[in-house]
LUMKEVO-940190 format. One record per residue (C-alpha): residue in one letter; x, y, z. Coordinates in steps of 0.5 Angstrom, whole numbers, plus 2048, in hexadecimal, padded with zeros to 3 digits. Layout:
AXYZ...
END
This chain:
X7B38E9828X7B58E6821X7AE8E581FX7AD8ED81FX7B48EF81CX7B08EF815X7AC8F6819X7B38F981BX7B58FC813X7B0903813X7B390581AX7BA904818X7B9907811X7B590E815X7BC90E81AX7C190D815X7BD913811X7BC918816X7C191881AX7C691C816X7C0920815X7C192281CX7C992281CX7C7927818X7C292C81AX7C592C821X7CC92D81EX7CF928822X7D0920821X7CD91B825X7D191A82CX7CF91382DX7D290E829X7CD909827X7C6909826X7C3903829X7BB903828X7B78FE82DX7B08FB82DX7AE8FA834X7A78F6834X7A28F9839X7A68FF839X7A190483DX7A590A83AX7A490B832X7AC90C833X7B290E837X7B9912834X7BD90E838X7C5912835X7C790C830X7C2907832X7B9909830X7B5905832X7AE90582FX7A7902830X7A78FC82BX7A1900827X7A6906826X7AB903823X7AA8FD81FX7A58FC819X7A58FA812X7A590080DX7A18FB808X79C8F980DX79B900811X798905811X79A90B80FX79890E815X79B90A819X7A190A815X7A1911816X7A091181EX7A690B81DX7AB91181BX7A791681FX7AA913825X7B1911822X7B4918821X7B091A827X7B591682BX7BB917827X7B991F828X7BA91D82FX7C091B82EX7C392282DX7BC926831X7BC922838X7C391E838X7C8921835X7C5929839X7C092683FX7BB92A842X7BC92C849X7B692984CX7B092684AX7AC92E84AX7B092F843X7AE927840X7AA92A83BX7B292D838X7B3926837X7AC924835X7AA92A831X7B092A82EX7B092482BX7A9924828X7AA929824X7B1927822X7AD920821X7A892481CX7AE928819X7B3922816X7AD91D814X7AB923810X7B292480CX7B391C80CX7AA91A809X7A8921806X7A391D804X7A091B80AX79D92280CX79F921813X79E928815X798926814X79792081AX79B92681FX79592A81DX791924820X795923826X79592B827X78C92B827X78D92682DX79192A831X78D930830X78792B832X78C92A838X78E93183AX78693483AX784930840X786934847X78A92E849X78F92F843X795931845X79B934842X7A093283EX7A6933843X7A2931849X7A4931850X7A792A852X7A892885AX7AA922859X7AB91B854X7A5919854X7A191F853X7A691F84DX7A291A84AX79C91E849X79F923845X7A191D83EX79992083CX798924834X79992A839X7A192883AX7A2925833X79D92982EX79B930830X7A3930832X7A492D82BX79F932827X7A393982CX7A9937829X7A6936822X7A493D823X7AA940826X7AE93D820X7A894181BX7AA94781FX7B194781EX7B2944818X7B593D816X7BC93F817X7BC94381CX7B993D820X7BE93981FX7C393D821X7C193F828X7C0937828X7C7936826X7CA93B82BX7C5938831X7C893182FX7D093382FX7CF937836X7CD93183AX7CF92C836X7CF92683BX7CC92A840X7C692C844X7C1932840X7BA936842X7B593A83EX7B994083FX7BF93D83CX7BB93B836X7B8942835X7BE945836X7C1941830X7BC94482CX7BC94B82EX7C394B82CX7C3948826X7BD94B823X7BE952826X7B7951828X7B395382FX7B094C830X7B294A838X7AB94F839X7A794B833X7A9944835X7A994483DX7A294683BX79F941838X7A393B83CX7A293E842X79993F842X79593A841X78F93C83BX78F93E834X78C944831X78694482DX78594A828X77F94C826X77E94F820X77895481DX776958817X77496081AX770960814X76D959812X76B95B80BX771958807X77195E802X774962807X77B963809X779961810X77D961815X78095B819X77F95B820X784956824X78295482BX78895082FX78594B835X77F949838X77D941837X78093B83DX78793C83EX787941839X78C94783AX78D94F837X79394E831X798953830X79B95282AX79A951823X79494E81FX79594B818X78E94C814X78D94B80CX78894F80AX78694C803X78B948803X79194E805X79594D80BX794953810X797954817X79495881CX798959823X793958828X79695D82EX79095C833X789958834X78695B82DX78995E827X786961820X78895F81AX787963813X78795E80DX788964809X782962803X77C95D803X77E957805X77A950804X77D94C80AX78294B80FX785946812X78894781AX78E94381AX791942813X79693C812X79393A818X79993C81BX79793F823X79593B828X78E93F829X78793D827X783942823X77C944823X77894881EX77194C81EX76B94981AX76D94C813X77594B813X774945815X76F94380EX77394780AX77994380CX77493B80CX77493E805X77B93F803X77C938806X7819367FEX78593C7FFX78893A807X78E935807X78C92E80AX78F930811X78B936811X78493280FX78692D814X78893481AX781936818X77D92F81AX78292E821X781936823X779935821X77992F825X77B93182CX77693782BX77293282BX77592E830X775934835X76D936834X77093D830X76D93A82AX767937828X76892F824X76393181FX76893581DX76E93181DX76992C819X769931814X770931813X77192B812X76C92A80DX76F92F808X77592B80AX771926806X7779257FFX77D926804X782922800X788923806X78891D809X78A920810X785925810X78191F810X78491C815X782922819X77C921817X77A91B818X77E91B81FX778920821X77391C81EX775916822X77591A828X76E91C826X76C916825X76E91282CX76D918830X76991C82EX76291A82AX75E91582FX75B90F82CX754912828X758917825X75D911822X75A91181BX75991781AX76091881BX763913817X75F914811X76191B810X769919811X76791480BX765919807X76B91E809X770918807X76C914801X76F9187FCX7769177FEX77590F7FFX77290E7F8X7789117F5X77D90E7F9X77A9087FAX77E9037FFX7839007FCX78A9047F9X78B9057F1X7929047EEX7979097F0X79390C7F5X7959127F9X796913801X791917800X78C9157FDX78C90D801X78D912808X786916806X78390F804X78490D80CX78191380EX77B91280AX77990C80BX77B90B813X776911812X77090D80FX772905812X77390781AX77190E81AX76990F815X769905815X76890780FX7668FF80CX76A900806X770901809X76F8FD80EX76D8F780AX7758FA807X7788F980DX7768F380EX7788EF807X77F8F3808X7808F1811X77F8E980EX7848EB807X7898ED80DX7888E8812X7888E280DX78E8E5809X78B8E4802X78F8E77FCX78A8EE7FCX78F8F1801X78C8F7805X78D8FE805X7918FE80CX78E90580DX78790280DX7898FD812X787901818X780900815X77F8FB813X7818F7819X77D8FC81EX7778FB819X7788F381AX7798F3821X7728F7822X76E8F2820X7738ED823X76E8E6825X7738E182AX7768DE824X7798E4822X77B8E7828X77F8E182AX7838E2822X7858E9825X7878E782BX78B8E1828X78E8E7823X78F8EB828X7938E582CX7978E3826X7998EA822X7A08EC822X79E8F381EX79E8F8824X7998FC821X7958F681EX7958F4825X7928FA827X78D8FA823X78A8F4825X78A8F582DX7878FC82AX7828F8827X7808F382DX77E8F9830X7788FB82AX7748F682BX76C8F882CX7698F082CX7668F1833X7698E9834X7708EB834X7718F1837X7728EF83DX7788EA83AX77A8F0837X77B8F583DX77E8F0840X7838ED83CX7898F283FX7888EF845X7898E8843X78F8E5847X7928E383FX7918EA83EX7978ED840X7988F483CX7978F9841X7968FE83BX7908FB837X78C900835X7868FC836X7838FE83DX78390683AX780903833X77B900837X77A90683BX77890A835X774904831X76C906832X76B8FE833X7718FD838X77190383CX76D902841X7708FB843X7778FE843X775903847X7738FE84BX7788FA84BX77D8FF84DX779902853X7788FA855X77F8F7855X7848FE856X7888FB85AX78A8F7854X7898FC84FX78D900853X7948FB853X7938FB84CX79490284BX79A90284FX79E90884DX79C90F84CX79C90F844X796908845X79390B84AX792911846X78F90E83FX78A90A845X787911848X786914841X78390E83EX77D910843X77D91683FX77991283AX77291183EX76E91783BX768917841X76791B847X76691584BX76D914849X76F91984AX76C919851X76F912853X776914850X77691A855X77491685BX779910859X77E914858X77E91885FX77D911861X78490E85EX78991385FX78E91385AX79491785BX797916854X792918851X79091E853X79092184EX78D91C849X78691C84EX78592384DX787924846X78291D845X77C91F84AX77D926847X77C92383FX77691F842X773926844X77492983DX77192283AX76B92383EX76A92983CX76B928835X765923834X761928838X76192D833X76292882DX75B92582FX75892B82DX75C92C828X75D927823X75A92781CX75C923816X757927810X75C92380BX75891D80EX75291F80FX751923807
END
């Protein structure tokens, strides 16, 4: 529509940009003539590579670079070159049939990362794959995970297999692979899979063929094993000797932990800050560093697609040499020792302690990281008497940083900076409340809305409107329905909608769960009835709503990728009583396109009701308490 022809310039700069860069790595022009890029309103996938004509999701494809932010930016060329890549990856070689989707889509997240990365070095992108990866790895640990080349009978069953197993654990495998074999040698078995079977149909074993072939490597054994098993390796790491003057030596153990597997092959370590490779040949190895070491890191570059543990004594040797690990090395650390704790294997105590030392981290998607788990502790996790306790001791952990970056961005200020500043302050205004940056947030929400001269940092926006819509009263919430209906900005729209769902005044929150439901409302993908799934004042009523009125709720999600974000939506009510009414709703209301989705889902309310068990035990802040 011309009103939103103003958001189409990003998008046609990303294509024109990648594209030869695709003509290049795959050694062979685009097939297809034109290139035409189509915002759909209401488009239930994030986008579709139809050969010379994509259509996307409005908010996948259009915004405006002086208003956006830079994430959304950077998802923006994320799923641009995703569907350009497809173009080669998926139409111009095919799959056979849906059992090898994650060719196509594997594939083309990785190339996503990779060209975006050549085109934005400055972005880090590699950075958010590593984001994308930890949640596959989440995913993979639930025993109804399945491989990344599943089984499919039939289309629909097709459906459930566009999840982070397909997409990111696949993306991370060929990342690996590509490390493996090295840059080069990669690319050439990929321009020889592509000469072969160029308007044709492929399988696995024709793409390993390809790479085995041009790199003289035996790697259909590796790959099979990876694509083919559901699971990932966790390596445990421990010193024969824990004083650390000793040359100790390091023993490896591979397996043990939820979906966990034995690793065969090699583990890339840095043992004061040198790299070493171990080849791991069966469930246990020993590894002799030679010399006296300080510390050692199990997954160096954060390059393997395995979790790593460490006895007691290495792992405060390696909490001590947090400044000598690179960003993704610091951000693995946190991921890894959270799904420890996640998995009970663990105590949170200690993963507290973690974080503390994390306190001057000056990487802002470490931070992320950081702060994502922190938001999770707080919604799940620490039940009510606990709540000022904990919100003090995230104060304390993040004031330092607010009182240097404050809220609003200096001239010339870089990336990094305006992105650590977001992490910092989505910490204390919706993560601690802390009065001050709430206060903040407000003052900017009011700056933003009334359009005075004093723009915001769009980075900031995210929390500045959450923030207000928190402490919506029935004047505001009307402003942000009536923002939400007027908007042309995608992502801005999206933020509103989000925003309805975050309202905690008790009088709202009945409007708020049933906003999505409301004749005028016919987005079928607003995020409001998940958000409120996961809003400690509206769960209850959404989940209300959701039992009372299915069948309605039920046409909506009318297509597998709805029906799906609806099942997992439940995965936000953190109690057992949840739990217990989930299983019986769901045994009740059979849902064959989702099958998956219900076990994956119930599976993850299991694991959350066992973490709050051990968590209220477990939480102390002596930070707060001191």
């Amino acid at each position: 529509m011309p009103p939103k022809q103003a958001l189409t310039a990003f998008a046609q700069e990303v294509a024109l940009s990648v594209l030869p860069m695709l003509e290049d790595y795959f050694g062979q022009p685009y097939a297809y003539g034109k290139v035409d890029q189509i915002g759909v309103p209401d488009f239930e996938a994030g986008a579709m590579e139809n050969a010379a004509c994509i259509t996307y999701r409005e908010v996948a494809l259009l915004l405006d670079p002086k208003t956006a932010p830079l994430n959304v930016q950077k998802r923006v060329a994320e799923v641009i070159t995703h569907e350009l890549s497809h173009q080669w990856f998926g139409n111009l070689v095919t799959m056979v049939w849906w059992d090898d989707l994650w060719l196509n889509e594997a594939f083309a997240t990785w190339m996503a990362y990779k060209i975006v990365d050549q085109w934005r070095p400055q972005w880090r992108v590699w950075m958010d794959f590593e984001v994308g990866k930890g949640a596959a790895q989440h995913l993979d640990a639930l025993k109804s995970s399945h491989p990344i080349r599943a089984e499919i009978h039939n289309a629909e069953e097709a459906g459930e297999s566009f999840d982070a197993i397909t997409y990111e654990k696949g993306g991370a495998i060929l990342r690996m692979i590509e490390g493996y074999l090295g840059e080069e040698k990669f690319r050439e078995g990929i321009r020889l899979y592509m000469r072969r079977h160029r308007e044709a149909n492929a399988t696995a074993g024709d793409l390993w063929g390809a790479l085995a072939e041009a790199s003289g490597q035996p790697i259909v054994e590796l790959a099979d094993g990876w694509i083919r098993q559901t699971g990932y390796p966790l390596v445990t790491l421990r010193a024969r000797r824990q004083d650390p003057t000793d040359a100790a030596a390091l023993l490896l153990r591979s397996g043990g932990g939820p979906r966990a597997h034995p690793l065969a092959g090699p583990v890339v370590l840095r043992i004061d800050g040198r790299e070493r490779r171990v080849l791991l040949r069966g469930a246990e190895e020993t590894f002799d560093p030679g010399a006296a070491f300080g510390w050692v890191l199990g997954n160096a570059g954060a390059r393997g697609f395995y979790r790593t543990a460490y006895d007691p004594e290495l792992l405060r040797r390696l909490t001590r040499a947090l400044p000598e690990l690179r960003p993704e090395e610091r951000m693995t650390l946190v991921s890894d020792q959270w799904a420890l704790v996640r998995a009970n294997a663990t105590r949170l105590d200690g993963f507290l302690q973690l974080l503390e030392a994390l306190e001057s981290e000056g990487d802002h998607a470490v931070l992320d990281e950081v702060v994502g788990r922190l938001a999770w502790l707080e919604h799940r996790a620490v039940a009510e008497p606990d709540q000022p306790a904990f919100q003090s001791w995230v104060r304390r952990l993040f004031a330092a940083a607010a009182a240097e970056l404050g809220w609003d961005p200096g001239p010339g200020e870089d990336d990094e900076r305006r992105l650590r500043r977001s992490a910092v302050l989505r910490a204390l205004a919706l993560v601690a409340r802390d009065p001050a940056a709430v206060a903040g947030a407000m003052e900017r929400y009011q700056r933003y809305v009334k359009k005075q001269p004093q723009p915001v940092d769009p980075n900031l926006l995210d929390i500045v409107v959450a923030a207000a819509a928190r402490a919506a009263d029935a004047q505001r919430f009307e402003e942000l329905q009536e923002l939400a209906r007027n908007e042309l900005d995608p992502a801005a729209k999206r933020r509103f909608l989000h925003a309805l769902a975050m309202v905690e005044n008790p009088a709202l929150v009945q409007r708020a769960v049933d906003s999505p439901w409301t004749p005028s409302c016919r987005c079928r993908t607003s995020p409001a009835t998940w958000d409120a799934a996961a809003n400690r004042a509206t769960r209850e009523a959404a989940w209300r709503l959701i039992k009372t009125k299915w069948d309605e709720v039920r046409r909506k999600g009318d297509s597998p990728m709805i029906l799906r974000r609806l099942v997992e939506a439940l995965g936000n009510l953190p109690e057992r009583r949840h739990l217990e009414e989930a299983e019986k709703f769901l045994a009740e209301h059979e849902l064959a396109p989702a099958r998956q989705a219900v076990a994956q889902t119930l599976e993850r309310m299991r694991a959350t009701c066992a973490a709050r068990t051990a968590a209220a035990g477990a939480l102390g802040f002596p930070k707060a308490r001191s």
